[in-house]
N, CA, C and O atoms as CSV, one atom per row, in Angstrom:
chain,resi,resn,atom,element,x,y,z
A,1,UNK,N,N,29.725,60.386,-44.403
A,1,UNK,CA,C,30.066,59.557,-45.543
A,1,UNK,C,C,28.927,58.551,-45.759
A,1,UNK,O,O,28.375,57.853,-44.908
A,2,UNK,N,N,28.708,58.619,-46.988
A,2,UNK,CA,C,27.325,57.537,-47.498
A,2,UNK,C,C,27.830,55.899,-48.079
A,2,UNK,O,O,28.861,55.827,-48.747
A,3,UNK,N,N,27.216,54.933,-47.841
A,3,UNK,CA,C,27.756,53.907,-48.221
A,3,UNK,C,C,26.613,53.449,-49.513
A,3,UNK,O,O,26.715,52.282,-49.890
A,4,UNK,N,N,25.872,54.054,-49.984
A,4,UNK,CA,C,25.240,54.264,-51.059
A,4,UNK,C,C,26.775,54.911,-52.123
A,4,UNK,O,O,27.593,55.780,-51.823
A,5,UNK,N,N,26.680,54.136,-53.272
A,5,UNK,CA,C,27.277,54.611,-54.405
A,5,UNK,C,C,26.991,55.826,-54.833
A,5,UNK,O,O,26.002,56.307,-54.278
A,6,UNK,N,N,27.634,56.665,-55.822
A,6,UNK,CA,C,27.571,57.702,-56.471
A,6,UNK,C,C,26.645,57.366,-57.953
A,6,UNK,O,O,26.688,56.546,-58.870
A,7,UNK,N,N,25.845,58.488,-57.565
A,7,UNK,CA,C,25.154,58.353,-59.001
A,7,UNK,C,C,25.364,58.357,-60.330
A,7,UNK,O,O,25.406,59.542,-60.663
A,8,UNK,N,N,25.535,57.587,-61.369
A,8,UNK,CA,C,26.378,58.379,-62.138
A,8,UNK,C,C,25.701,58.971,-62.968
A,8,UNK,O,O,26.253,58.906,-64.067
A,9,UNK,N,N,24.316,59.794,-63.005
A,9,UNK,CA,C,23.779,60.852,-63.137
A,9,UNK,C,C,23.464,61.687,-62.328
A,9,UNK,O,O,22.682,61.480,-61.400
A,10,UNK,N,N,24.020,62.731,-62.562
A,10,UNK,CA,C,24.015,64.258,-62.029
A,10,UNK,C,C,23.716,64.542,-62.256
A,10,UNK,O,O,24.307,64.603,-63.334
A,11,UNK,N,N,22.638,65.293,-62.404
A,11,UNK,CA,C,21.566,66.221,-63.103
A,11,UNK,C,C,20.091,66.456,-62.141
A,11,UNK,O,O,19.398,65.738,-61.420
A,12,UNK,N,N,20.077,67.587,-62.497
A,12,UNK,CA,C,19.071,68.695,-61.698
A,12,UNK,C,C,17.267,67.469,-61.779
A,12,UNK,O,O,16.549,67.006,-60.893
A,13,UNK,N,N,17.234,67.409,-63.127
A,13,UNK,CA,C,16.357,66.489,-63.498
A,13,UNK,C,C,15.688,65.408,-62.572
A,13,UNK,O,O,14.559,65.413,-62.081
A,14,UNK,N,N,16.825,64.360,-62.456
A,14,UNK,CA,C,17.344,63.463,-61.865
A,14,UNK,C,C,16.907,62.877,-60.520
A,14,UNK,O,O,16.467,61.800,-60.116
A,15,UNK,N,N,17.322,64.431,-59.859
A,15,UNK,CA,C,17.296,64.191,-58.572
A,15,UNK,C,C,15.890,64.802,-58.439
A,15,UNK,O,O,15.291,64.613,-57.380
A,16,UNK,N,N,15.421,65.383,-59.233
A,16,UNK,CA,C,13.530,65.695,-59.040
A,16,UNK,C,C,12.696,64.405,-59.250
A,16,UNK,O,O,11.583,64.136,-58.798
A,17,UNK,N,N,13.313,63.853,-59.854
A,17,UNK,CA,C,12.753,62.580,-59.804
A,17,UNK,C,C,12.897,62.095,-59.069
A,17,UNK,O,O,11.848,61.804,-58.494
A,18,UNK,N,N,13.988,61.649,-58.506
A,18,UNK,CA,C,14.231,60.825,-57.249
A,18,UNK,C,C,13.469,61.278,-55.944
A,18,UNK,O,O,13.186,60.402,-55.126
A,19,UNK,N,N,13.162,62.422,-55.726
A,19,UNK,CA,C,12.476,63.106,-54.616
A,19,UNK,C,C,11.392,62.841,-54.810
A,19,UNK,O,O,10.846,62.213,-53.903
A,20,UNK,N,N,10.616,63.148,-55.958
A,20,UNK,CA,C,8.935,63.017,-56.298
A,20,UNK,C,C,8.850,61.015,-56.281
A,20,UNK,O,O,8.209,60.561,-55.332
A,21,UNK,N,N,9.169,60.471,-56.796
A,21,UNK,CA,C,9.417,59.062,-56.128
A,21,UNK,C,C,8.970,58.405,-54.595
A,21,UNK,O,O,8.084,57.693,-54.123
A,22,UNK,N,N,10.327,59.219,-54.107
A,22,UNK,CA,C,10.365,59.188,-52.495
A,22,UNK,C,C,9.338,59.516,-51.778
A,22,UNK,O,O,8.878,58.861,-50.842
A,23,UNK,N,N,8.896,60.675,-52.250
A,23,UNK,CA,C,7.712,61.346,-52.184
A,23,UNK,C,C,6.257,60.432,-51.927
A,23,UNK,O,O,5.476,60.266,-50.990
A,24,UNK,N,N,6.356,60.069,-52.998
A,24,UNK,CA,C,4.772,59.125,-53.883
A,24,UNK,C,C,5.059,57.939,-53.106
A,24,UNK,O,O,4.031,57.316,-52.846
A,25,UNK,N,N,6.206,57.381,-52.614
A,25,UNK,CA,C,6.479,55.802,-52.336
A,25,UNK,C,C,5.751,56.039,-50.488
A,25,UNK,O,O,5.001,55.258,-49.902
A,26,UNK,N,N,6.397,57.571,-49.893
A,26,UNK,CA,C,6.006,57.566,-48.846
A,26,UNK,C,C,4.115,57.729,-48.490
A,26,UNK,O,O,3.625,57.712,-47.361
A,27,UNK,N,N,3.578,57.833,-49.405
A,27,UNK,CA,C,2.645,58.022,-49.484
A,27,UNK,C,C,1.738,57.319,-49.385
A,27,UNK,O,O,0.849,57.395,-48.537
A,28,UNK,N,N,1.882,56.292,-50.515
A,28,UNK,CA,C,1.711,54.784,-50.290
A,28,UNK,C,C,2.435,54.078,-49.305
A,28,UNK,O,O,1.520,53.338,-48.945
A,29,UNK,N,N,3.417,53.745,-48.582
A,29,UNK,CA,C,3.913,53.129,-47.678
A,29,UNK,C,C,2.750,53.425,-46.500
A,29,UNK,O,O,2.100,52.529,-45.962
A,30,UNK,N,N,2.594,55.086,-46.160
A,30,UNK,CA,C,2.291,55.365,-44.696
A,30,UNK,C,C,0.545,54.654,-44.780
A,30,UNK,O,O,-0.035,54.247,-43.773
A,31,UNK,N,N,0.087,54.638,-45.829
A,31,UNK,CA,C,-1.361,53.941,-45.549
A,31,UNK,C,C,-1.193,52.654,-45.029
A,31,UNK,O,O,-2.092,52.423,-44.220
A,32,UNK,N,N,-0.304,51.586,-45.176
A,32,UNK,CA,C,-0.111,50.697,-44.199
A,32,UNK,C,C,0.251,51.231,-42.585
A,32,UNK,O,O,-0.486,50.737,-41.732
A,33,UNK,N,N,1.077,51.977,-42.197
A,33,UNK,CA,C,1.112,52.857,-41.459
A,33,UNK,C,C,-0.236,53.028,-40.227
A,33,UNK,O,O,-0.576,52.759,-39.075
A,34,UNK,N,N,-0.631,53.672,-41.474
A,34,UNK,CA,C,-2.256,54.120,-40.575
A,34,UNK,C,C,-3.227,52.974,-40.237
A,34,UNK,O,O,-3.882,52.610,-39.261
A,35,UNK,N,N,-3.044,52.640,-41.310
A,35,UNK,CA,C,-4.176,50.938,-41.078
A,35,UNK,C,C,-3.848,50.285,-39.708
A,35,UNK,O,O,-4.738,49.840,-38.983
A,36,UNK,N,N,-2.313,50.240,-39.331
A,36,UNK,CA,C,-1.771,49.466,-38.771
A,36,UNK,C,C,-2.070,50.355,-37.199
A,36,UNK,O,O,-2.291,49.884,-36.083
A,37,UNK,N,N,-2.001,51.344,-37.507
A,37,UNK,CA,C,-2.536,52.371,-35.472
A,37,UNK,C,C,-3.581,52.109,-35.461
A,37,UNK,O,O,-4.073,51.812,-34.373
A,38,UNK,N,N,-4.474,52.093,-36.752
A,38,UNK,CA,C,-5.821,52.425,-36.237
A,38,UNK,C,C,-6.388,50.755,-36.111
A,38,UNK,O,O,-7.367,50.355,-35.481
A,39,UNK,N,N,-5.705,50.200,-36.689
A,39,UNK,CA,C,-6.101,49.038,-35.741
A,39,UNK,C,C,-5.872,48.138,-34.593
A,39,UNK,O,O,-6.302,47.089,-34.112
A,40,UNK,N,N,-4.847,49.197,-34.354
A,40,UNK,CA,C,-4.362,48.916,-32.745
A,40,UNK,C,C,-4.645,50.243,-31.387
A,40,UNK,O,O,-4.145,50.466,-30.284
A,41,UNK,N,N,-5.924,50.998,-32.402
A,41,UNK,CA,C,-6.629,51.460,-31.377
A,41,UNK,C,C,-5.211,52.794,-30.944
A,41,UNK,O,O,-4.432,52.521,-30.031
A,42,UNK,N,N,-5.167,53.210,-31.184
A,42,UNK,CA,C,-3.824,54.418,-31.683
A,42,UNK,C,C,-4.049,55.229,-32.198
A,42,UNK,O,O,-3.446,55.054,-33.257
A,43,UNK,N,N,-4.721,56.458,-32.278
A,43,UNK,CA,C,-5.205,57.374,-32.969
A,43,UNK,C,C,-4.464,58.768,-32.717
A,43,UNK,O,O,-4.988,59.815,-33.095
A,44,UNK,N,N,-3.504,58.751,-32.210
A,44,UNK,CA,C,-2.254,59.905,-31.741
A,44,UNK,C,C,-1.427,59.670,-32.716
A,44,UNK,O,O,-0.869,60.650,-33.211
A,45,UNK,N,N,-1.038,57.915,-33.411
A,45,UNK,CA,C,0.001,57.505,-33.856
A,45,UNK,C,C,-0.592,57.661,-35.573
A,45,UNK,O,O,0.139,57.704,-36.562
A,46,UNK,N,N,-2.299,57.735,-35.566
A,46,UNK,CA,C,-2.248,57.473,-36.934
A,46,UNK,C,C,-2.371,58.708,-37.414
A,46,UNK,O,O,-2.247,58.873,-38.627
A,47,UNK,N,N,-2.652,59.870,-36.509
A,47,UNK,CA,C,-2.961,61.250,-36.500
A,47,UNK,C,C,-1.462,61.434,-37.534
A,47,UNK,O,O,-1.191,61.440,-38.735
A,48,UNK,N,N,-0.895,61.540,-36.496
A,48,UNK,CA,C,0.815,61.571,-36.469
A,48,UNK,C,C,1.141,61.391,-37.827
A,48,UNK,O,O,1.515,62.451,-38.329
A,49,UNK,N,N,1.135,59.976,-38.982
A,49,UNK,CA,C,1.184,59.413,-39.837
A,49,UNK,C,C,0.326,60.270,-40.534
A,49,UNK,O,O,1.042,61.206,-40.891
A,50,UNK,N,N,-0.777,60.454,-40.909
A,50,UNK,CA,C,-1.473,61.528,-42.006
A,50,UNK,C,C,-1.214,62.481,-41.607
A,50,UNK,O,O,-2.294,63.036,-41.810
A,51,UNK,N,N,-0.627,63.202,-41.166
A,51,UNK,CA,C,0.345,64.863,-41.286
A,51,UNK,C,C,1.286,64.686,-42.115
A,51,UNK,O,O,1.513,65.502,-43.008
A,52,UNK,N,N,2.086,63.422,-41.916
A,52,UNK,CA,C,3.401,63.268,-42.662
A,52,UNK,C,C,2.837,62.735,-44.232
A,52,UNK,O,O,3.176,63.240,-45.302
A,53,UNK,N,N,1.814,61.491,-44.034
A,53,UNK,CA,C,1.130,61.648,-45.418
A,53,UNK,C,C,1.096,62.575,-46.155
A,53,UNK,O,O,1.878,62.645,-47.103
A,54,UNK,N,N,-0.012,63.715,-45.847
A,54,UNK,CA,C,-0.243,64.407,-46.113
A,54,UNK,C,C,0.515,65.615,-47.152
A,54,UNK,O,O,0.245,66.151,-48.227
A,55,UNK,N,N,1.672,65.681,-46.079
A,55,UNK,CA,C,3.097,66.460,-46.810
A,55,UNK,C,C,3.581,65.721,-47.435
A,55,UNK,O,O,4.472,66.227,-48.116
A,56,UNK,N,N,3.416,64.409,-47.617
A,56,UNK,CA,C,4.265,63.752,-48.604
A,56,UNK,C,C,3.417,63.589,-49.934
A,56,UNK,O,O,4.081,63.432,-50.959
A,57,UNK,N,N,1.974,63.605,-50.057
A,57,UNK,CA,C,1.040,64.028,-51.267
A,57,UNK,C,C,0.997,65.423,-51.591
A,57,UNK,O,O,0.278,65.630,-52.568
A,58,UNK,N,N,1.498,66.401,-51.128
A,58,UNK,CA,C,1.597,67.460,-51.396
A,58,UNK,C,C,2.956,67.840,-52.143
A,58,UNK,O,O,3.034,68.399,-53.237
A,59,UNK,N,N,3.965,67.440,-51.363
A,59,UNK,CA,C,5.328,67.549,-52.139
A,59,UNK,C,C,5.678,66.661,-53.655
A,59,UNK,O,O,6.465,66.860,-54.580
A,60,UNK,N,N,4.406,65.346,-53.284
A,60,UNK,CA,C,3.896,64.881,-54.819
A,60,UNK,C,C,3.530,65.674,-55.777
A,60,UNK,O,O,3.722,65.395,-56.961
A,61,UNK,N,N,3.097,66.495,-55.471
A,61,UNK,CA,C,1.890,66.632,-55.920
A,61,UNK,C,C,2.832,68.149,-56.682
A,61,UNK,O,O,2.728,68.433,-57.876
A,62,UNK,N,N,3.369,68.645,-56.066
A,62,UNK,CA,C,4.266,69.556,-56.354
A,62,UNK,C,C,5.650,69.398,-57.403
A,62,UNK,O,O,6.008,70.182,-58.281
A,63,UNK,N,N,6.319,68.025,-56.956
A,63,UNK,CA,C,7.134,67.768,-57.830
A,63,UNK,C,C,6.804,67.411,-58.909
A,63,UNK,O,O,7.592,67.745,-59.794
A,64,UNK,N,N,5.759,66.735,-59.290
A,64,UNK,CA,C,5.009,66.350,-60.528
A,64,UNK,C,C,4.407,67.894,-61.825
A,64,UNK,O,O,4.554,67.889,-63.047
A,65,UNK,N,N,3.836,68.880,-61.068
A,65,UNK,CA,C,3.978,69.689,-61.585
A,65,UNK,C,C,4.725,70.467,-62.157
A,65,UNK,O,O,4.589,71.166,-63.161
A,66,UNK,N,N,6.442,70.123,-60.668
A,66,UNK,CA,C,7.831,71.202,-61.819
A,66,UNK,C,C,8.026,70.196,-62.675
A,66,UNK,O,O,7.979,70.476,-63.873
A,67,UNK,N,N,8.279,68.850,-62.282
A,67,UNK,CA,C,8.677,67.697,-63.732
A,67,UNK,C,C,8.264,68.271,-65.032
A,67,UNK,O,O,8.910,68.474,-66.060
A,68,UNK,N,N,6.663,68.543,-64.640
A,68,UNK,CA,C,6.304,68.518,-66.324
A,68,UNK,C,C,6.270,70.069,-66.682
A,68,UNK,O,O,5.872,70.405,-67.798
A,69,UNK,N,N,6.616,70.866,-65.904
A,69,UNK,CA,C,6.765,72.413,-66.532
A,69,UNK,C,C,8.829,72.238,-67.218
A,69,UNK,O,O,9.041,72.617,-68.370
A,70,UNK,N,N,9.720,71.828,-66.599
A,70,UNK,CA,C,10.748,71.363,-66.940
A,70,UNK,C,C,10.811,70.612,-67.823
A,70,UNK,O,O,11.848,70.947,-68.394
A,71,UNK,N,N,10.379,69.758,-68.372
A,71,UNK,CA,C,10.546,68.821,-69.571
A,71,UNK,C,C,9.482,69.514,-70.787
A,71,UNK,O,O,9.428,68.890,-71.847
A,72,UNK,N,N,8.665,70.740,-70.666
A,72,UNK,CA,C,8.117,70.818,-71.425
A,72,UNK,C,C,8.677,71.788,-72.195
A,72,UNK,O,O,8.547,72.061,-73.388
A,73,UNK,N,N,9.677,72.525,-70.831
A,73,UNK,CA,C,10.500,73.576,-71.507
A,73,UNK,C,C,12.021,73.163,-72.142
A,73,UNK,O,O,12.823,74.004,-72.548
A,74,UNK,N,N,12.225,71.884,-72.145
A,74,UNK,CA,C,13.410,71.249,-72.506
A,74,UNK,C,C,13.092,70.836,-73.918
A,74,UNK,O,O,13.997,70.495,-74.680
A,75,UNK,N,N,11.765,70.859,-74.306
A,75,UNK,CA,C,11.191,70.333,-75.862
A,75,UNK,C,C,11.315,71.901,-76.873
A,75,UNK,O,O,10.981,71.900,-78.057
């Protein structure tokens, strides 16, 4: 059980957005991340952090592309 409210949009749309978001936010977040191992001399931890980067600019990078193949076919 979630203590997050219900959306009150449902839609396929929606939630591609919300992912590609999540996505892009983690992306930007983890560069503090990395800054933060590699300046504590941590290079396992910042390794670690740009893998997950990494997949998280990619799944950007991916959702951004169905967004706009989906809305172009909705016109």
């Amino acid at each position: 059980m979630s203590d997050e409210p219900q959306s009150p949009v449902r839609d396929k749309n929606y939630n591609l957005i919300w992912a590609l978001e999540a996505s892009l936010h983690n992306v930007w977040k983890l560069e503090t991340y990395i800054e933060d191992a590699d300046r504590e001399g941590d290079e396992e931890l910042a390794t670690w952090f740009r893998k997950i980067q990494h997949e998280n600019r990619k799944a950007g990078e991916q959702g951004k592309q169905m967004l706009a193949r989906r809305l172009a076919e909705e016109q």
